[in-house]
C-alpha positions as CSV (number, residue, x, y, z in Angstrom):
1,X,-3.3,29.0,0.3
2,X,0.1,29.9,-0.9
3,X,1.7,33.1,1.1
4,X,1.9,36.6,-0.8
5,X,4.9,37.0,1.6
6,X,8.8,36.2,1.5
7,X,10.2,32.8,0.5
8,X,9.4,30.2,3.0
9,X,11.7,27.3,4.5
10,X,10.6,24.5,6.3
11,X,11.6,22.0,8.6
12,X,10.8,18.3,9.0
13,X,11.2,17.1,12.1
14,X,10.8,13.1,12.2
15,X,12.1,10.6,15.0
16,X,16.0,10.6,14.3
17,X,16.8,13.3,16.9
18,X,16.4,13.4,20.5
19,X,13.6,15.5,21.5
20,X,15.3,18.3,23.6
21,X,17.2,18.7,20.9
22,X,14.8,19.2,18.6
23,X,12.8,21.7,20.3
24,X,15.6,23.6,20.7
25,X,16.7,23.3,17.2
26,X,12.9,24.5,16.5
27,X,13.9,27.8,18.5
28,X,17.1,28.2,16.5
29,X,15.2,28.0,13.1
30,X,12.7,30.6,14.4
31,X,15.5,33.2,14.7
32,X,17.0,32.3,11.4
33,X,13.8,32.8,10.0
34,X,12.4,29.7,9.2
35,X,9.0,29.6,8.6
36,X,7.2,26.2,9.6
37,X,7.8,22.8,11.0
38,X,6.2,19.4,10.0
39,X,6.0,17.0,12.4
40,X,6.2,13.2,11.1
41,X,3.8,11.0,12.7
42,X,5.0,7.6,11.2
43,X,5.6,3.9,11.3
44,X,5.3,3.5,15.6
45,X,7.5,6.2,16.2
46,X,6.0,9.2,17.8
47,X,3.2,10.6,18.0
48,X,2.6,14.3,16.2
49,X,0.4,15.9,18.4
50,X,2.6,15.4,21.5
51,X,5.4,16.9,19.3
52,X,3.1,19.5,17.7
53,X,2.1,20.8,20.7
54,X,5.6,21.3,22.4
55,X,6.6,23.1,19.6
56,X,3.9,25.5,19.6
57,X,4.6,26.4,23.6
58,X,8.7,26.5,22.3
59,X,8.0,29.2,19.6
60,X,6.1,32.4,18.9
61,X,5.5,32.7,14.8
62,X,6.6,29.3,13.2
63,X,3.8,27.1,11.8
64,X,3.2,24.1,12.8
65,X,2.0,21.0,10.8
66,X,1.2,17.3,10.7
67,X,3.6,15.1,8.1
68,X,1.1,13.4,8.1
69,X,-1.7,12.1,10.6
70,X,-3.1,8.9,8.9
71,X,-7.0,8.9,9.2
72,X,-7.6,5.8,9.9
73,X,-6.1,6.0,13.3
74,X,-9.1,8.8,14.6
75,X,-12.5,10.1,14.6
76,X,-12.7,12.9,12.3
77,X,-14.9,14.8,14.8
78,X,-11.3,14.0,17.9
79,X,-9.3,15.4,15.0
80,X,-11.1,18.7,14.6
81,X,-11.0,18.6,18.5
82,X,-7.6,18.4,18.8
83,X,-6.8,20.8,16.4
84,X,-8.8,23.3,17.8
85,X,-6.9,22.8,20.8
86,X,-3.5,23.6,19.4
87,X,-5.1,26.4,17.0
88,X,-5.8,27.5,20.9
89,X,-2.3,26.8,21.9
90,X,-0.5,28.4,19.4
91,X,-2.3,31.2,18.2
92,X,-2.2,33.5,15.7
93,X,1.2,34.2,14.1
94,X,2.6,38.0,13.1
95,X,-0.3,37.7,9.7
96,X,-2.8,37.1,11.4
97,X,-3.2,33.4,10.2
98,X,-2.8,29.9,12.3
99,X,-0.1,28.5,13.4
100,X,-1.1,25.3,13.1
101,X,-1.5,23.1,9.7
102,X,-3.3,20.0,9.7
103,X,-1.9,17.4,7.4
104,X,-3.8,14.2,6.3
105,X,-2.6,10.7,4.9
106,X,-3.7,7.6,3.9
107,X,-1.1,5.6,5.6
108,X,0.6,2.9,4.1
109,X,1.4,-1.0,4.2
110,X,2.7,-3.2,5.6
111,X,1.9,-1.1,8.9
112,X,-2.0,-0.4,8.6
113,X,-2.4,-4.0,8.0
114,X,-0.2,-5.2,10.4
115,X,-2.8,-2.8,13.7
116,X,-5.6,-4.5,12.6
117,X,-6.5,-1.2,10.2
118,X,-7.0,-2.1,6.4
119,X,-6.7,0.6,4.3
120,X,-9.7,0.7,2.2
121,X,-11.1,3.1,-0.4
122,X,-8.3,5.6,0.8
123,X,-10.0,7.9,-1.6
124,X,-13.6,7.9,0.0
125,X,-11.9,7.6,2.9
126,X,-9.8,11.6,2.6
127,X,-12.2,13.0,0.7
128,X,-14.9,12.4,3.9
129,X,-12.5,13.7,6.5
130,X,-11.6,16.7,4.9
131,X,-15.1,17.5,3.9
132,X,-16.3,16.9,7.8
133,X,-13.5,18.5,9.5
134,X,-13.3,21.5,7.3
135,X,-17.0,22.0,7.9
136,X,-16.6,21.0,11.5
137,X,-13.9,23.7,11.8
138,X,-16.8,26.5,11.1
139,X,-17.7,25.9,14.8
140,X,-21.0,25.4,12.9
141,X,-23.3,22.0,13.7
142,X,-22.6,19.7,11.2
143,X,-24.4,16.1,10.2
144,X,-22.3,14.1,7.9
145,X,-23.4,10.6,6.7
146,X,-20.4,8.9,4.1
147,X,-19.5,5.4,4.4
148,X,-16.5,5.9,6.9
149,X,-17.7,9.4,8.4
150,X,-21.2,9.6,10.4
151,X,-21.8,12.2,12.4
152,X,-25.0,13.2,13.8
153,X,-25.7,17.5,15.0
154,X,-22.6,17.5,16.2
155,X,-19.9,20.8,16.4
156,X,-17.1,21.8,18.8
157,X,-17.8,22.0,22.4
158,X,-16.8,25.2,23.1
159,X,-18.2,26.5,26.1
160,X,-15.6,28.8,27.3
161,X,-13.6,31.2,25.0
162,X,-13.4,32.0,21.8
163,X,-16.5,29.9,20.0
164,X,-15.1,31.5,16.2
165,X,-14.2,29.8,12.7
166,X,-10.8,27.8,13.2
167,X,-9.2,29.0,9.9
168,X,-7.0,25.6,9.6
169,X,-5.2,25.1,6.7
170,X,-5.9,21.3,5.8
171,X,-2.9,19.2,3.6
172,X,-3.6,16.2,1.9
173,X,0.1,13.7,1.6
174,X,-0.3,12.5,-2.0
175,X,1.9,10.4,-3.8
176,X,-0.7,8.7,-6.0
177,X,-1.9,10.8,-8.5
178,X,-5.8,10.5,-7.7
179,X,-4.9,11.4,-4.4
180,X,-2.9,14.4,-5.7
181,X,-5.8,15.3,-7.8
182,X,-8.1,14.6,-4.8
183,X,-5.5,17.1,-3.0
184,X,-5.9,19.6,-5.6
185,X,-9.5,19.7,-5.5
186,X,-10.6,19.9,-1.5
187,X,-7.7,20.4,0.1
188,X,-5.2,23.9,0.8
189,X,-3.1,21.8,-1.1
190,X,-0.5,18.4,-1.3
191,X,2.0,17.9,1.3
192,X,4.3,16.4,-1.7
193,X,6.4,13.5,-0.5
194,X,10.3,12.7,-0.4
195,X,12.7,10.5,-1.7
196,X,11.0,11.1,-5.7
197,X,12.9,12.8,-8.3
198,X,12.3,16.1,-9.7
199,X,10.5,14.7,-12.8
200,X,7.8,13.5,-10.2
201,X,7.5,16.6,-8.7
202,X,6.6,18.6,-11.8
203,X,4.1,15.6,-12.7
204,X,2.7,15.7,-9.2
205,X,2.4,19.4,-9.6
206,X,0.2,19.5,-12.6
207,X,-2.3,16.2,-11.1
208,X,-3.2,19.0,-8.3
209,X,-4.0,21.4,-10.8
210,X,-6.0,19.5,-12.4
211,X,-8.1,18.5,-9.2
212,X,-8.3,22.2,-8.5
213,X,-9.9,23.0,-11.7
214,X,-12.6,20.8,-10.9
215,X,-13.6,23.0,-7.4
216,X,-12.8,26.5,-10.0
217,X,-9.6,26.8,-8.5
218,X,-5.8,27.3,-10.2
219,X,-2.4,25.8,-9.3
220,X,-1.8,29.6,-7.6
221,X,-5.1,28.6,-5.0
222,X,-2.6,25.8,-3.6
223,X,0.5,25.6,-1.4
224,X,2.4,22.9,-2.5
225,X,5.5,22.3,0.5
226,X,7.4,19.3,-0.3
227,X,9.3,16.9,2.7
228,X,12.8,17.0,1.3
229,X,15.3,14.8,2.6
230,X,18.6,16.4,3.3
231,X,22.4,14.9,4.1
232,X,24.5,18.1,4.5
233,X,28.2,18.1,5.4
234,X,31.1,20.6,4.0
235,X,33.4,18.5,6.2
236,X,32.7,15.2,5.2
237,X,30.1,14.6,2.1
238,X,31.1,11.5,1.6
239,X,29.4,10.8,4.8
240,X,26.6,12.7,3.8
241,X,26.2,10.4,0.8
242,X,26.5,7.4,3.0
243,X,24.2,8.7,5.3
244,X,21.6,9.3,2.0
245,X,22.0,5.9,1.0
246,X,21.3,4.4,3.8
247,X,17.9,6.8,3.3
248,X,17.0,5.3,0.0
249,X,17.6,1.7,1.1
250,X,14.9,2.0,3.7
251,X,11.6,3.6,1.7
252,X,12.6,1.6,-1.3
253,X,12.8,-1.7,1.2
254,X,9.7,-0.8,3.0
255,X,7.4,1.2,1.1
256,X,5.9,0.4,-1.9
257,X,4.0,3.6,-2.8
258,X,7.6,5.8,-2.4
259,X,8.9,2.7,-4.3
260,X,6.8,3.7,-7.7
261,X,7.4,7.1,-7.0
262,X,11.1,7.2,-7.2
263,X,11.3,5.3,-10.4
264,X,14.0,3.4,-8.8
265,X,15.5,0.3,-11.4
266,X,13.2,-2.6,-10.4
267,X,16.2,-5.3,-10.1
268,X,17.7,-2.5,-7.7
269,X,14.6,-2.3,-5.2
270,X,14.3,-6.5,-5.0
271,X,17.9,-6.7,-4.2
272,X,17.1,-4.0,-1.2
273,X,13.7,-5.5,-0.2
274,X,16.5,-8.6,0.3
275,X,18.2,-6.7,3.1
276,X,15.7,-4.8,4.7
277,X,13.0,-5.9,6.5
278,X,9.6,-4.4,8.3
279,X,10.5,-2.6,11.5
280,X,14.0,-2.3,10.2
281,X,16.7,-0.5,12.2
282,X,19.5,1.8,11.1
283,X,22.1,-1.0,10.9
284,X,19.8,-2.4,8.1
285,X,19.8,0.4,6.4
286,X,23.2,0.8,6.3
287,X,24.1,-2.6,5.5
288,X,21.7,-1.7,2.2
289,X,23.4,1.4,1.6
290,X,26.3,-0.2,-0.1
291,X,24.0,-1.2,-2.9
292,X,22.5,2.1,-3.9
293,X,23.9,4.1,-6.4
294,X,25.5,7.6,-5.7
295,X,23.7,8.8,-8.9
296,X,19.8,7.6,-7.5
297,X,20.7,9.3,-4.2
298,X,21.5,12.7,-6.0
299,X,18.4,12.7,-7.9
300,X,16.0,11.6,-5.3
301,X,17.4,14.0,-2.1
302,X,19.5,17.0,-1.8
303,X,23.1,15.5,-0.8
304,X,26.8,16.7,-0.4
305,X,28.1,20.2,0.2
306,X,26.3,23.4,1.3
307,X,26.4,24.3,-2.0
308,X,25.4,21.2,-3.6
309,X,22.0,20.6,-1.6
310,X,21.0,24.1,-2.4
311,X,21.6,23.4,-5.7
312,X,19.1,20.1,-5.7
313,X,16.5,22.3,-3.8
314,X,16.5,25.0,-6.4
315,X,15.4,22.2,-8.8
316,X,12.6,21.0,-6.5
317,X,11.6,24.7,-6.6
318,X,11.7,25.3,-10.1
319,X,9.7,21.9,-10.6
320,X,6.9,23.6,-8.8
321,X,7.4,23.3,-5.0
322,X,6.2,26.6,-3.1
323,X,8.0,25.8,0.6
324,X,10.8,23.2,0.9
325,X,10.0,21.0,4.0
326,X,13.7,19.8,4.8
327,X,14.6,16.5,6.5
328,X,18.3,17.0,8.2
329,X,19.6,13.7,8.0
330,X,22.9,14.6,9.8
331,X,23.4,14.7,13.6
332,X,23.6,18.4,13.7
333,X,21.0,19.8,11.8
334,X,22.2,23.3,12.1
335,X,24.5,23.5,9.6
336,X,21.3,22.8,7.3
337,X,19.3,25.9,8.7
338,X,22.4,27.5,8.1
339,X,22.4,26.4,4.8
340,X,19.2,27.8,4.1
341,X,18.7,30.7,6.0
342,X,17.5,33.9,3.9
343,X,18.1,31.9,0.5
344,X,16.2,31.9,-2.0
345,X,17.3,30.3,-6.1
């Protein structure tokens, strides 16, 4: 659900960073009053529970969320499991509500194919895990029989402790807009993707509504927190832009569905897919940066000065986002919380 309280500001926190630092970073944004993290669990990189759960034991009020766990990799009833087990971990924050967030994706190619794990029917696929882990997080027994999801009288073991209702916010990541819709109608809400221009947003924005008229619901039912990519430097934003081309060369070399989204020039993204492969590393991306325009970067990220990224956020706000999820791309990402601390456009 979408807070009654003060504006909220979010952190992503993916694989770019050493972990230390991150946690302690997570600490940081906790005093500047920050009010969630997102923890990426993609490509091979790490894994977001391990992450999740260290910064639950770091901190004391921020939320904590998945950006995003991909289905396919778990049993929906380990899922509820091991979100129960952090919504242990962490508990309740100053409201009263959990700390942890559970967001869902569909994964994405070449990657799901490449472990042996096709992703089909991504559609039927979310809509059963929601459905059985929502129901699962009642505590209540639950038998579910969908074409990816069987389970048969089962619930959450819970012998010691508290046996109550694990009041779990779930996300769906949509970029597609029947899985935005889909989002809209069973889930809190989309965790809306990065790298995709404002226009997007505001589209994305009204395909959730519409899903959430079909369950009786408005667009003020749903929380709509958007990953937003951010290369921040008063000192040197020319870097800054580097560093955000280098950015939009990878997702528009590796993945497709962020491809469609952006609305990137065609000739553009087969000239990148030229010089970036699948796993690609950092020098790839930079050796692609050179190619990508400074214009693309500015619409698809927040880039440049201080001044400047808070400038692109307030757009991504007034096109409908309710919590900006940033991505520091710089080595220091406090000059970002910084940035952001206490603002509001």
């Amino acid at each position: 659900m979408v807070s009654d309280g003060p504006p909220r500001m979010a952190l992503y926190l993916q694989d770019k960073h050493d972990i230390g630092y991150e946690l302690d970073v997570a600490v940081y944004a906790e005093e500047q009053g920050f009010s969630e993290i997102w923890q990426a669990d993609t490509r091979l990189a790490r894994d977001c529970v391990v992450l999740m759960s260290a910064l639950l034991s770091r901190t004391r009020r921020l939320r904590i969320g998945s950006g995003v766990l991909p289905i396919y990799t778990r049993n929906p009833a380990v899922i509820a499991a091991t979100w129960s087990t952090m919504w242990e971990l962490g508990g309740a924050g100053p409201d009263g509500e959990s700390r942890v967030m559970l967001g869902l994706g569909a994964w994405w190619e070449p990657i799901a194919g490449r472990v042996g794990t096709p992703r089909r029917k991504p559609l039927t696929a979310m809509r059963e895990y929601v459905e059985a882990i929502g129901q699962l997080f009642t505590m209540e027994e639950v038998t579910y029989e969908g074409e990816f999801v069987h389970l048969d009288r089962v619930r959450l073991d819970v012998a010691y402790g508290d046996a109550g209702p694990r009041r779990i916010p779930i996300y769906i990541g949509a970029t597609g807009p029947r899985m935005l819709e889909l989002a809209g109608e069973i889930s809190d809400g989309p965790l809306l993707n990065y790298v995709v221009p404002t226009d997007y947003i505001a589209d994305a924005v009204g395909r959730a509504e519409v899903g959430a008229a079909r369950a009786g619901k408005t667009l003020a039912d749903l929380d709509r927190p958007e990953l937003l990519a951010c290369s921040l430097s008063d000192d040197d934003p020319g870097e800054a832009m580097l560093t955000g081309k280098s950015l939009v060369a990878y997702y528009l070399g590796t993945e497709p569905h962020i491809v469609e989204a952006s609305g990137a020039d065609p000739g553009l993204v087969a000239k990148v897919q030229e010089l970036v492969g699948w796993p690609a590393t950092e020098a790839d991306y930079r050796a692609a940066a050179h190619v990508i325009p400074d214009d693309l970067v500015r619409r698809l990220m927040a880039v440049g000065t201080a001044d400047e990224c808070r400038e692109a956020v307030a757009a991504y706000i007034e096109a409908g986002v309710t919590c900006p999820v940033l991505y520091p791309m710089m080595d220091d990402i406090k000059p970002v919380i910084d940035a952001f601390a206490g603002w509001w456009p």
